[in-house]
C-alpha positions as CSV (number, residue, x, y, z in Angstrom):
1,X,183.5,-46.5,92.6
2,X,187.0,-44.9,91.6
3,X,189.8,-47.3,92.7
4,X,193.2,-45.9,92.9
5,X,196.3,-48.1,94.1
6,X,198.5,-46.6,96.8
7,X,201.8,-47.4,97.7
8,X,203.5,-46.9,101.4
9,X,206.5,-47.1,102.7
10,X,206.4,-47.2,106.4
11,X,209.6,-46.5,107.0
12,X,211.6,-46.3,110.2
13,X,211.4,-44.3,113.8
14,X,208.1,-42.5,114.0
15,X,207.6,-43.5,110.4
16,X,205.6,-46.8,110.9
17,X,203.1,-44.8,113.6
18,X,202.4,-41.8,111.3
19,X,201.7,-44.2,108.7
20,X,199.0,-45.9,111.0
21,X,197.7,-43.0,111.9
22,X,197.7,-41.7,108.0
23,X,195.6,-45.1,106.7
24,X,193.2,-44.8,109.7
25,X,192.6,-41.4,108.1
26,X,192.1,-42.3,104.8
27,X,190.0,-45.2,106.1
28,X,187.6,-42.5,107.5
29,X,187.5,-40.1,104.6
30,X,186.7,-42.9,102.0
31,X,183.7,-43.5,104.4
32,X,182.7,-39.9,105.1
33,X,183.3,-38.8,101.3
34,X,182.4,-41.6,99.4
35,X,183.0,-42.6,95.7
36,X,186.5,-44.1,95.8
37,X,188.3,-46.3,97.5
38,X,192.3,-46.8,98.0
39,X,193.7,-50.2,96.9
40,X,196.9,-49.9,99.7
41,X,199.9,-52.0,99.0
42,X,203.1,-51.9,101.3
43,X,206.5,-52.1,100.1
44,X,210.0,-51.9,102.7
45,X,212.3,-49.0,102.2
46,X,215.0,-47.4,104.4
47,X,217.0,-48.3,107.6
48,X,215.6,-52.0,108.2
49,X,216.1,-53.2,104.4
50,X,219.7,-51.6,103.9
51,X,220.6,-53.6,107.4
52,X,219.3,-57.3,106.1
53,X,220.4,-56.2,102.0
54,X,223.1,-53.3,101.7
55,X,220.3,-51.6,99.7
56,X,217.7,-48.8,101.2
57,X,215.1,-49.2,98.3
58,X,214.8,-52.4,96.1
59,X,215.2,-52.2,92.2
60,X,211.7,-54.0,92.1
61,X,209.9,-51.5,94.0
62,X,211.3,-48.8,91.8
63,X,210.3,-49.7,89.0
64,X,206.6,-50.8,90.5
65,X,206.3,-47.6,91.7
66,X,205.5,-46.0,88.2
67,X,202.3,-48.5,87.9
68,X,200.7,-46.6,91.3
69,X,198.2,-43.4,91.2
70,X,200.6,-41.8,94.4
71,X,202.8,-43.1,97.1
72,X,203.1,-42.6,100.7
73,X,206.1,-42.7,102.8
74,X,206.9,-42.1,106.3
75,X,210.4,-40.9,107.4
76,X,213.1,-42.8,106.4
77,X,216.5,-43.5,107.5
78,X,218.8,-44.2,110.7
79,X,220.8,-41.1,111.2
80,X,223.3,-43.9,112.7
81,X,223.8,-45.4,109.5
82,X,227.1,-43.5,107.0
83,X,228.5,-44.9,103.9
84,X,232.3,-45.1,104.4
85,X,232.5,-41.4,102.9
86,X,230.3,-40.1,105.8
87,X,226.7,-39.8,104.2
88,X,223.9,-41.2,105.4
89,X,223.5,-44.7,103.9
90,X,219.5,-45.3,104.4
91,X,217.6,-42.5,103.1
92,X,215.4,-42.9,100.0
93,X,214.6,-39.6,99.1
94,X,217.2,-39.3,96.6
95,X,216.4,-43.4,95.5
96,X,212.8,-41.7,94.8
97,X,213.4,-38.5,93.5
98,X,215.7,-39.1,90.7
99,X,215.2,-42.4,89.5
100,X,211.5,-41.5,89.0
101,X,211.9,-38.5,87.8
102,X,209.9,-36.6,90.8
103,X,211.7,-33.2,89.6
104,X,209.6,-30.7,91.8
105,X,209.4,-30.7,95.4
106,X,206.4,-28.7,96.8
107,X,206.1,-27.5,100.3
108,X,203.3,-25.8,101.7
109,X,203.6,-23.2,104.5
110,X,200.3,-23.0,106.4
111,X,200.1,-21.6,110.1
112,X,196.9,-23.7,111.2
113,X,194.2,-22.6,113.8
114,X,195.2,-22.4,117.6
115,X,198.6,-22.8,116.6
116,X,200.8,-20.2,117.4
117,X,203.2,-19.1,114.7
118,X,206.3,-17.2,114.9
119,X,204.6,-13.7,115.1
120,X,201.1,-14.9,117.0
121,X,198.5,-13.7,114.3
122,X,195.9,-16.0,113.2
123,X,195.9,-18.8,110.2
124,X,195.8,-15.9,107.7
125,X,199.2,-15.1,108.2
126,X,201.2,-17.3,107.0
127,X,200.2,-19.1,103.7
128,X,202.7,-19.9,100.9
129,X,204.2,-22.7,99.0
130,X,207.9,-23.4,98.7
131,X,208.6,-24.8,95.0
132,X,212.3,-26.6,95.6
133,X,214.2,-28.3,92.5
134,X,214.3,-31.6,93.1
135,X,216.8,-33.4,90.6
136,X,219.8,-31.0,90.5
137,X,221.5,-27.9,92.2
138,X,224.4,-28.8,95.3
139,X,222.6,-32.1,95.9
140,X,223.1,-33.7,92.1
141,X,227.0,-34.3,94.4
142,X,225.5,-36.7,96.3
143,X,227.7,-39.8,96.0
144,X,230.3,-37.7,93.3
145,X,232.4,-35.5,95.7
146,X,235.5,-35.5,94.6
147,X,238.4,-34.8,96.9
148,X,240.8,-36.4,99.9
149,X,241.5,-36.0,103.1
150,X,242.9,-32.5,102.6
151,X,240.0,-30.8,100.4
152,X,236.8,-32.1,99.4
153,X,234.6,-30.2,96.5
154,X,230.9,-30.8,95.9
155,X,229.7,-29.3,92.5
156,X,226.2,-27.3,92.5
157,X,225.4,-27.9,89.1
158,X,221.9,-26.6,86.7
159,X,220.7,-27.4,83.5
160,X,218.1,-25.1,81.4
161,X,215.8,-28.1,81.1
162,X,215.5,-28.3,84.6
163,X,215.2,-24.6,85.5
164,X,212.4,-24.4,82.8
165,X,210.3,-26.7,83.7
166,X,210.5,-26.2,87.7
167,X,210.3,-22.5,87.0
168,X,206.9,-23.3,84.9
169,X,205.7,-25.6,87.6
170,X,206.1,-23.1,90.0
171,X,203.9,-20.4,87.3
172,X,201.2,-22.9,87.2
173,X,201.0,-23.5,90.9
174,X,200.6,-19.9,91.8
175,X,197.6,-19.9,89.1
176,X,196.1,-22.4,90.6
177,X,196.1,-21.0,93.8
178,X,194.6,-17.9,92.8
179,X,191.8,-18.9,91.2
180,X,190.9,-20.5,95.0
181,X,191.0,-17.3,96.4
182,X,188.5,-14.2,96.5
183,X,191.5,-11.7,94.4
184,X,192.9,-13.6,91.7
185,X,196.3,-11.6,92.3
186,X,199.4,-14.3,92.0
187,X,203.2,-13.8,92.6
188,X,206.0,-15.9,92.5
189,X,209.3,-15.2,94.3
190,X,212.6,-16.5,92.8
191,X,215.1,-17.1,95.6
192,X,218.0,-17.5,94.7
193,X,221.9,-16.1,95.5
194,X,222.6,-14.5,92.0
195,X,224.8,-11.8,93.5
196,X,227.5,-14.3,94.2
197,X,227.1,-17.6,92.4
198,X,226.9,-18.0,88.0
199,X,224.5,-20.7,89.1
200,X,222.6,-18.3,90.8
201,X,222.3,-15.7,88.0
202,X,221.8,-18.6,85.6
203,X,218.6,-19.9,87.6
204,X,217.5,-15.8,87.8
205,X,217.9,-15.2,83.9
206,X,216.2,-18.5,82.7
207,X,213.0,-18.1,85.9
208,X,212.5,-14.4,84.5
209,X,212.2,-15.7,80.5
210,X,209.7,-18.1,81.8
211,X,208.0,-15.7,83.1
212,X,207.0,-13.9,80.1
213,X,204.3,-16.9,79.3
214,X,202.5,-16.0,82.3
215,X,202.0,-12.2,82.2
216,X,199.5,-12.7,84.7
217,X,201.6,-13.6,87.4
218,X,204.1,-11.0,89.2
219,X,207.1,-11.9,89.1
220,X,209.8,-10.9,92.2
221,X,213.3,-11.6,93.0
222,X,214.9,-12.1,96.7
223,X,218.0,-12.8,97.4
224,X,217.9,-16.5,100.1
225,X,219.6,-15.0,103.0
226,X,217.3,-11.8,102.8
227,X,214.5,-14.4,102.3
228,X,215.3,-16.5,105.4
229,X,214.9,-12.9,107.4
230,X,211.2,-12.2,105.4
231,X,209.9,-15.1,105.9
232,X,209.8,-14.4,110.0
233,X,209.2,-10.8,109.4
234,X,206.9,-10.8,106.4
235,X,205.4,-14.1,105.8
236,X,202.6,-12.6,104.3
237,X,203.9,-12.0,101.4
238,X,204.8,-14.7,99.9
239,X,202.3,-16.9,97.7
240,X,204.6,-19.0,95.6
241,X,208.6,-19.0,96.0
242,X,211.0,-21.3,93.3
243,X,214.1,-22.2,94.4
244,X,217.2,-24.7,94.1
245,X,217.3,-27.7,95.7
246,X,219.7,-27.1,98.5
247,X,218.2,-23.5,99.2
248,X,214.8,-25.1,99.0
249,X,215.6,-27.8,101.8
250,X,217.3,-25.3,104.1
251,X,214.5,-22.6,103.9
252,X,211.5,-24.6,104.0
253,X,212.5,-26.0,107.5
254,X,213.0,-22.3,108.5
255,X,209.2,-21.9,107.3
256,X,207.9,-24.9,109.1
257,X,209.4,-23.2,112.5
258,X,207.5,-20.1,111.7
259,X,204.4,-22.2,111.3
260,X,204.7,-24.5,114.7
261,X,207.5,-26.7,113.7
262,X,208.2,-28.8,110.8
263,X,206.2,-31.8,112.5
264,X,203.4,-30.2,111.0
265,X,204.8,-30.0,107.8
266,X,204.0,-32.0,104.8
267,X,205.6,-32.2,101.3
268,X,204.8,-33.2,97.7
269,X,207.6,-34.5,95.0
270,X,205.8,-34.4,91.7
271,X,206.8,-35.6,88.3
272,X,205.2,-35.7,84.6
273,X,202.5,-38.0,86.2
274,X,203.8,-39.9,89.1
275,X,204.1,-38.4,92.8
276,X,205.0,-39.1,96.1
277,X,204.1,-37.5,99.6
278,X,205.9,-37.3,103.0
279,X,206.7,-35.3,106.1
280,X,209.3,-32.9,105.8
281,X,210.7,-34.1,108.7
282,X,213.2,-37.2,110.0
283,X,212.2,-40.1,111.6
284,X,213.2,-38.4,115.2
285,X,214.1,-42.5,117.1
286,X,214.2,-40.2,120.4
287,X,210.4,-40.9,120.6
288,X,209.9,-43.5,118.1
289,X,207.0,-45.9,119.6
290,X,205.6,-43.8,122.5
291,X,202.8,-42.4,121.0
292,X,204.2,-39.2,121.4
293,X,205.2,-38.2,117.4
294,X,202.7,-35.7,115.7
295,X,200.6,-37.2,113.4
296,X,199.5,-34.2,111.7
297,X,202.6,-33.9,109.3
298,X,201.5,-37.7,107.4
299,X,197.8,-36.7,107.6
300,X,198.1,-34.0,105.6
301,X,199.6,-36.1,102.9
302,X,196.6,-37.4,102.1
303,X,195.3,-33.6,101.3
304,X,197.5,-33.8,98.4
305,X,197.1,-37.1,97.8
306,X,193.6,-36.5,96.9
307,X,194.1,-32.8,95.2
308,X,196.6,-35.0,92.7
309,X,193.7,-37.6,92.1
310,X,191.2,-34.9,91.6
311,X,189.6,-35.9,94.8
312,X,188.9,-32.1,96.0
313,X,185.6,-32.9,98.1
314,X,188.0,-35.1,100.3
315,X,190.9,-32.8,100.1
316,X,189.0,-30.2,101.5
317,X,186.7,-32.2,104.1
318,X,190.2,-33.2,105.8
319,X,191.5,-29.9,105.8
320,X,188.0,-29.3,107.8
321,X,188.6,-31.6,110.1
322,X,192.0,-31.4,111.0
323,X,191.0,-27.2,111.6
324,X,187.6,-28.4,113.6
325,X,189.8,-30.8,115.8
326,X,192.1,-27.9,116.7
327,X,189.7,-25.3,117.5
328,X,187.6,-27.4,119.3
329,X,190.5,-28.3,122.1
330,X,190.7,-32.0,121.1
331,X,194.1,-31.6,119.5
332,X,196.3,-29.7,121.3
333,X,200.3,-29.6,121.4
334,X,202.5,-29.3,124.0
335,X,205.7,-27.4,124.5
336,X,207.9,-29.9,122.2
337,X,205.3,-29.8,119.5
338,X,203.7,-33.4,120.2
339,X,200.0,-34.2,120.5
340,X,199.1,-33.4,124.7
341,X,197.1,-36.3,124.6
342,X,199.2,-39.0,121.9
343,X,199.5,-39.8,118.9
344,X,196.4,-41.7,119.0
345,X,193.6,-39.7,120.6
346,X,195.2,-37.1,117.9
347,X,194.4,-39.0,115.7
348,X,191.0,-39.8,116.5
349,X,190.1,-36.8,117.4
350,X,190.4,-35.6,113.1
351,X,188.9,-38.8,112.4
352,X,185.6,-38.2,115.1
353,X,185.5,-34.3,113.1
354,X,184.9,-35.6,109.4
């Protein structure tokens, strides 16, 4: 039996929900897959914590965090709560992301069965990964803006190190993904706004030298604001796109609207070793609690979960049965993108098609 130990956050709104719906998930693959078996252990992060403590994320759970195989988190934060300087005060994605190192930020892009993407089509259209920096670009200003009550500057800053190695994780992925398919052809698309911006031009330059170790893979160049208007028009082709981290948190919402909305959307944040998963989405409060948030965003966490872990029978026997649950008219949406029938019978209805 291989035991791995999982940490999850909860987190706040929705988060809490998703995260039930997530574990009775994973629950039901262990059962239907067999041969491991999740060791879950819950630690407190976001909204609730910095209200009792001042802090979002405890120093203890940080440095925990490097002793588990993955970690799961729901949303986080309480768009209600700003530092005096106007930021949000209880997100942990930055907590996460740089003090563990978790320096690439993977989105997938799927358009799933019945679900009707931006151009109608079927799930063959739209399939693509969006590789976002995770440690630098505009958002290393979070917490330094400098300025007063006149001007305010933020500073997008890059560093060679970083653009190497996101630029190689991004090579790798799209090699991986090939060898899944039927035609072994692989691309990846640097996005970037090198026309305008030394920052841009220095990500360009040091994304193309990369390149040259994988002669394999094709390597294009798009320019983000003529990428925002492909990836409605032409979706199809893109396989793997690299980016900087602000560029990469605009766009890939902008993809998860193609797709259905970004409630369907889940995300990776990988790192030498360590990773965690999430939603790409906030913790909407709106509906918090009414068994109306869509579950299907956390679930497929566990996909990746179990692709990191080597677990690719499971991976794949979820991605089975979230499909299966769709076509077969158990899991439908409605107009604002929630489950027709709850969160809950949503739910079930994957775990009744493993």
């Amino acid at each position: 039996m291989r035991k791995y130990r999982l940490m999850v956050i909860k987190g706040d709104g929705i988060g809490p929900e998703l995260i039930e719906s997530a574990l009775d998930v994973l629950q039901a693959v262990e059962k239907a897959v067999g041969g491991f078996q999740f060791d879950i252990e819950f630690h407190e992060g976001g909204a609730g914590l910095f209200k009792r403590e001042g802090y979002a994320f405890s120093e203890k759970s940080l440095m925990q965090a490097s002793e588990f195989d993955a970690i799961l988190k729901g949303p986080v934060g309480d768009p209600g709560l700003r530092l005096d300087d106007g930021t949000e005060a209880s997100s942990i994605s930055g907590i996460l992301r740089n003090g563990l190192d978790l320096f690439a930020n993977v989105r997938p892009i799927t358009l799933l069965p019945t679900i009707q993407g931006v151009r109608g089509g079927d799930s063959e259209d739209i399939d693509y990964v969006i590789v976002r920096e995770n440690t630098e670009g505009l958002y290393a200003s979070r917490g330094r803006g400098i300025g007063n009550d006149r001007v305010m500057n933020d500073i997008l800053m890059l560093t060679r190190d970083a653009v190497e190695r996101i630029a190689r994780f991004a090579f790798k992925l799209a090699r991986e993904r090939s060898l899944k398919r039927t035609s072994n052809t692989a691309t990846v698309t640097c996005v970037d706004k090198s026309n305008v911006l030394r920052t841009m031009a220095f990500f360009r330059k040091i994304v193309t030298e990369v390149s040259s170790e994988f002669p394999e893979i094709t390597l294009e160049y798009i320019y983000s604001d003529a990428c925002a208007q492909a990836m409605v028009l032409s979706p199809e082709k893109f396989d793997v796109l690299v980016m900087e981290n602000f560029l990469g948190d605009l766009l890939s919402d902008l993809g998860g609207a193609t797709v259905g909305g970004i409630g369907l959307c889940h995300s990776g944040n990988y790192g030498s070793s360590l990773a965690y998963f999430e939603p790409i989405h906030g913790t909407a409060p709106d509906i918090a609690g009414q068994n109306k948030a869509n579950p299907l965003s956390q679930i497929r966490c566990l996909e990746l979960i179990f692709e990191k872990l080597g677990e690719l029978d499971a991976s794949a026997k979820l991605y089975d049965a979230i499909c299966s649950s769709l076509k077969s008219g158990k899991f439908t949406l409605d107009g604002n993108g929630c489950p027709s029938d709850g969160t809950l019978k949503a739910t079930k209805s994957i775990i009744q098609c493993l």
